[in-house]
C-alpha positions as a printed Julia matrix, in Angstrom:
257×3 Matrix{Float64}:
 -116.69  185.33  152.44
 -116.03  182.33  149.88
 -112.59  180.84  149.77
 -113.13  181.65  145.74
 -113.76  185.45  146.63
 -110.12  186.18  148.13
 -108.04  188.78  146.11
 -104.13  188.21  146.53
 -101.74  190.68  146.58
  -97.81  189.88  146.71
  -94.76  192.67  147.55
  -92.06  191.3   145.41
  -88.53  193.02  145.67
  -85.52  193.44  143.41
  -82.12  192.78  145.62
  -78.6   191.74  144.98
  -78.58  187.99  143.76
  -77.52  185.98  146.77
  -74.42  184.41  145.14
  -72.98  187.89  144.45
  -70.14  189.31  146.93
  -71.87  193.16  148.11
  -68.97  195.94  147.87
  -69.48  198.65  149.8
  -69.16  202.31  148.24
  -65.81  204.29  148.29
  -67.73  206.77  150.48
  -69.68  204.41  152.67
  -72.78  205.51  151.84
  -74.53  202.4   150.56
  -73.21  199.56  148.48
  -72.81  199.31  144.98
  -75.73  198.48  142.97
  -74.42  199.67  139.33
  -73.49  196.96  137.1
  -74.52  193.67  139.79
  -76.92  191.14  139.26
  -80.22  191.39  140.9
  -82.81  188.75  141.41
  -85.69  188.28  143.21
  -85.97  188.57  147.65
  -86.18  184.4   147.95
  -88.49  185.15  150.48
  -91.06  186.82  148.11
  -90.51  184.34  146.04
  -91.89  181.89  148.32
  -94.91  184.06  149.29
  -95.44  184.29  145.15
  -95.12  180.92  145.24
  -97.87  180.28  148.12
 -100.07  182.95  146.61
 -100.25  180.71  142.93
 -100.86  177.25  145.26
 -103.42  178.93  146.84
 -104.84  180.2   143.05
 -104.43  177.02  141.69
 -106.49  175.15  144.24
 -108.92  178.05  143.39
 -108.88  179.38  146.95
 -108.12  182.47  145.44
 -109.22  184.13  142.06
 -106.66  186.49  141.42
 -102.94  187.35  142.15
 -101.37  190.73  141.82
  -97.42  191.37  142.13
  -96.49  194.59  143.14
  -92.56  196.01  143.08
  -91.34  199.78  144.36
  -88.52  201.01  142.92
  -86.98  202.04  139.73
  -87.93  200.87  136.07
  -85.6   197.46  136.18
  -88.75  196.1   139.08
  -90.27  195.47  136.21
  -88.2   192.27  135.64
  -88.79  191.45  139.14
  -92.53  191.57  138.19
  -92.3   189.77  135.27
  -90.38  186.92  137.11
  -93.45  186.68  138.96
  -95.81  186.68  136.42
  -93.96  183.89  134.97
  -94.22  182.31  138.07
  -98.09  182.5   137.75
  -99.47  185.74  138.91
 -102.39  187.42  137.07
 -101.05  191.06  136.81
  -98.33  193.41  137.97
  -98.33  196.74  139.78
  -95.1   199.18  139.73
  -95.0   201.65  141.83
  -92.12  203.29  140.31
  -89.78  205.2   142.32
  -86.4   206.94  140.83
  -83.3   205.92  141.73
  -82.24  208.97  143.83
  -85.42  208.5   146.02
  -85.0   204.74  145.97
  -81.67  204.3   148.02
  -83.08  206.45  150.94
  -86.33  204.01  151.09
  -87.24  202.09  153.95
  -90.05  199.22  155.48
  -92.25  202.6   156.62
  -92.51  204.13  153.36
  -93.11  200.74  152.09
  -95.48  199.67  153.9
  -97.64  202.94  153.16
  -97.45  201.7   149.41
  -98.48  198.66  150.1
 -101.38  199.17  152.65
 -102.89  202.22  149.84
 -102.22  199.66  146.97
 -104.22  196.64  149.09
 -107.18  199.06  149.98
 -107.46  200.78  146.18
 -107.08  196.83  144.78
 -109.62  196.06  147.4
 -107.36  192.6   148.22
 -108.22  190.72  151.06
 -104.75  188.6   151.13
 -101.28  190.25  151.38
  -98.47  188.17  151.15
  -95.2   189.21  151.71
  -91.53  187.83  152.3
  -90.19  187.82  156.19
  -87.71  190.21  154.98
  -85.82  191.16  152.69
  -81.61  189.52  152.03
  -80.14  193.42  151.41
  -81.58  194.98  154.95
  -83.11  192.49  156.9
  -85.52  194.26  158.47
  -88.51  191.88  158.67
  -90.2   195.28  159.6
  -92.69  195.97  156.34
  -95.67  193.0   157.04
  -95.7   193.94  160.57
  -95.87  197.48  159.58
  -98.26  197.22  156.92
 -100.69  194.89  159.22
 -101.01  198.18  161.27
 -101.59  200.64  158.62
 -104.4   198.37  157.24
 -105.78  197.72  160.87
 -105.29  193.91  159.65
 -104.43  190.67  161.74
 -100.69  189.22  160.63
  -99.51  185.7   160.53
  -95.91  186.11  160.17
  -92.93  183.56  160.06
  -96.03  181.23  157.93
  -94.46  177.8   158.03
  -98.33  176.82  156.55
 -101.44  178.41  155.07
 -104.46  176.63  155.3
 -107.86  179.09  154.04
 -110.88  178.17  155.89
 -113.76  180.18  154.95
 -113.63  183.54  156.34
 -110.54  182.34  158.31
 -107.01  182.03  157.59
 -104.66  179.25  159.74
 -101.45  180.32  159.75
  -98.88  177.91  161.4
  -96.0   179.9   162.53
  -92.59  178.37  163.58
  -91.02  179.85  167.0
  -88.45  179.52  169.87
  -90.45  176.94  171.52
  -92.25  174.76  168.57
  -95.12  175.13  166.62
  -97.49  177.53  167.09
 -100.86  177.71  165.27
 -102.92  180.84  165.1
 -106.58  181.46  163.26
 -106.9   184.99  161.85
 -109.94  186.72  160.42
 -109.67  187.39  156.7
 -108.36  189.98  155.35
 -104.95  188.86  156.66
 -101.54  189.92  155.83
  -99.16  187.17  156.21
  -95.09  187.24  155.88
  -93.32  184.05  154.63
  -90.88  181.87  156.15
  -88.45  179.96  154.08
  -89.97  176.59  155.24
  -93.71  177.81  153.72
  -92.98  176.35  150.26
  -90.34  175.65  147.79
  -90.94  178.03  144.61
  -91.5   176.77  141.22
  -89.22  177.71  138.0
  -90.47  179.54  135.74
  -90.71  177.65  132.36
  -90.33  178.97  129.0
  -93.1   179.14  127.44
  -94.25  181.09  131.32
  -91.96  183.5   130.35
  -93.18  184.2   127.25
  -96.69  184.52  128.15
  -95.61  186.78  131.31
  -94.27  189.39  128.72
  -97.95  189.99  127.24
  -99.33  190.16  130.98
 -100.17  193.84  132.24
  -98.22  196.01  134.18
  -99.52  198.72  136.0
  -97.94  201.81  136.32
  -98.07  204.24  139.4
  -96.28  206.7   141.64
  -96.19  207.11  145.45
  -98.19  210.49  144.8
 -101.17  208.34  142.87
 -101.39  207.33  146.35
 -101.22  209.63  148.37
  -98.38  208.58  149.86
  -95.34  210.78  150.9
  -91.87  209.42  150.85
  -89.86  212.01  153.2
  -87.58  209.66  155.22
  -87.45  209.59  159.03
  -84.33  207.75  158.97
  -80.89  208.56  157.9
  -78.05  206.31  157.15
  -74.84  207.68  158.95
  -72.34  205.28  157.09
  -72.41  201.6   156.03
  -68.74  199.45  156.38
  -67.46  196.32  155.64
  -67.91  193.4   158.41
  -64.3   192.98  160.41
  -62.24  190.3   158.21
  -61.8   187.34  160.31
  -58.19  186.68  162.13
  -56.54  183.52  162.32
  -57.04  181.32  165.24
  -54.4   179.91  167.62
  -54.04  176.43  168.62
  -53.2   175.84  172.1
  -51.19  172.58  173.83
  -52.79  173.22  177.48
  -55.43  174.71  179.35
  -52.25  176.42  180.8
  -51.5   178.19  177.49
  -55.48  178.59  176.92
  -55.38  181.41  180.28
  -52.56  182.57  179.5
  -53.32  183.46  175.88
  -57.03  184.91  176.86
  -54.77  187.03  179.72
  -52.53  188.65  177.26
  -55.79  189.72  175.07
  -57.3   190.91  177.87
  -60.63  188.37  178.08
  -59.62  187.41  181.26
């Protein structure tokens, strides 16, 4: 296969801009979503990011975005396309459905979108800042019966191979994978461009493609149910100690020793 053939497709998801505080629900089902700035996963923006490098050096021919979820992906989408994708697929999803979706259902989007698209690159964020499941490249990898390179510190195309340089416990480790490849991004892959003006404007005349789960055959019953969702413990005050004396007896009294 020539480096020129490869197809690129990116999952891009809409989640809570980073810099705003999350707020649980009154009835700890969720947190609230109405009314709060969303942005793009930072990690798919770095593997949008990777996927236009890799365009750009004309290693690959085309890149398509794809978002699931309710209509406002589209602006997810279009961030991308400003970014420098070719085209944009929404698999819309409404808003009741959307709260109760997880990396599973996801993943059977994105493996029936990669096969109809015929794509032989899937690029995808570790995981996501809301749920941080780092579950959905892994997932989708199996569904498609593909080899993964996740955590990607580095891409590097090489013919019909993809090197994919991976950062672990223990170092660096390099692994060659057989194209097509789905690979997950790590934050050290890339720093993502900005999206300039006169991007944005043209992204608003680029395509958008719309589709349901049903268009591909995919069924959306959850296996997993949410029991409740709470606020992390607010911190106490510490306790400053003169002596190692005072240190025991302190941990005594609250029972750590």
């Amino acid at each position: 296969m020539a480096a020129s053939g490869l197809r690129a497709m990116v999952g891009v998801k809409r989640v809570i801009d980073y810099a705003v505080k999350v707020r649980v629900k009154p009835d700890k089902t969720g947190v609230v979503t109405d009314g709060v700035k969303h942005s793009m996963n930072p990690f798919c923006e770095i593997a949008v990011e990777e996927a236009v490098r890799l365009k750009e050096k004309k290693l690959v021919s085309e890149v398509i975005a794809v978002s699931c979820g309710p209509q406002q992906c589209q602006e997810t989408i279009r961030t991308a396309l400003a970014m420098g994708a070719d085209r944009g697929v929404h698999v819309e999803i409404p808003a009741k459905d959307y709260e109760s979706l997880g990396p599973f259902q996801v993943s059977k989007i994105l493996a029936a979108l990669a096969k109809k698209e015929g794509v032989n690159l899937l690029l995808l964020g570790k995981q996501a800042i809301d749920d941080d499941c780092n579950q959905t490249g892994q997932m989708t990898a199996a569904f498609l019966d593909w080899p993964q390179g996740t955590f990607a510190s580095q891409v590097t195309v090489d013919g019909d191979w993809l090197k994919v340089e991976r950062e672990v416990d223990g170092g660096l480790e390099t692994v060659r994978l057989k194209l097509p490849v789905v690979v997950t991004a790590d934050l050290r892959l890339n720093e993502p461009r900005y999206a300039t003006l006169p991007n944005i404007m043209k992204a608003k005349k680029k395509k958008i493609e719309v589709v349901k789960p049903s268009d591909l055959g995919v069924d959306l019953t959850s296996r997993v149910k949410t029991l409740n969702v709470e606020d992390p413990p607010q911190r106490s005050a510490g306790v400053k100690v003169e002596t190692v004396d005072d240190l025991v007896v302190k941990l005594k009294e609250s029972g750590r020793i």
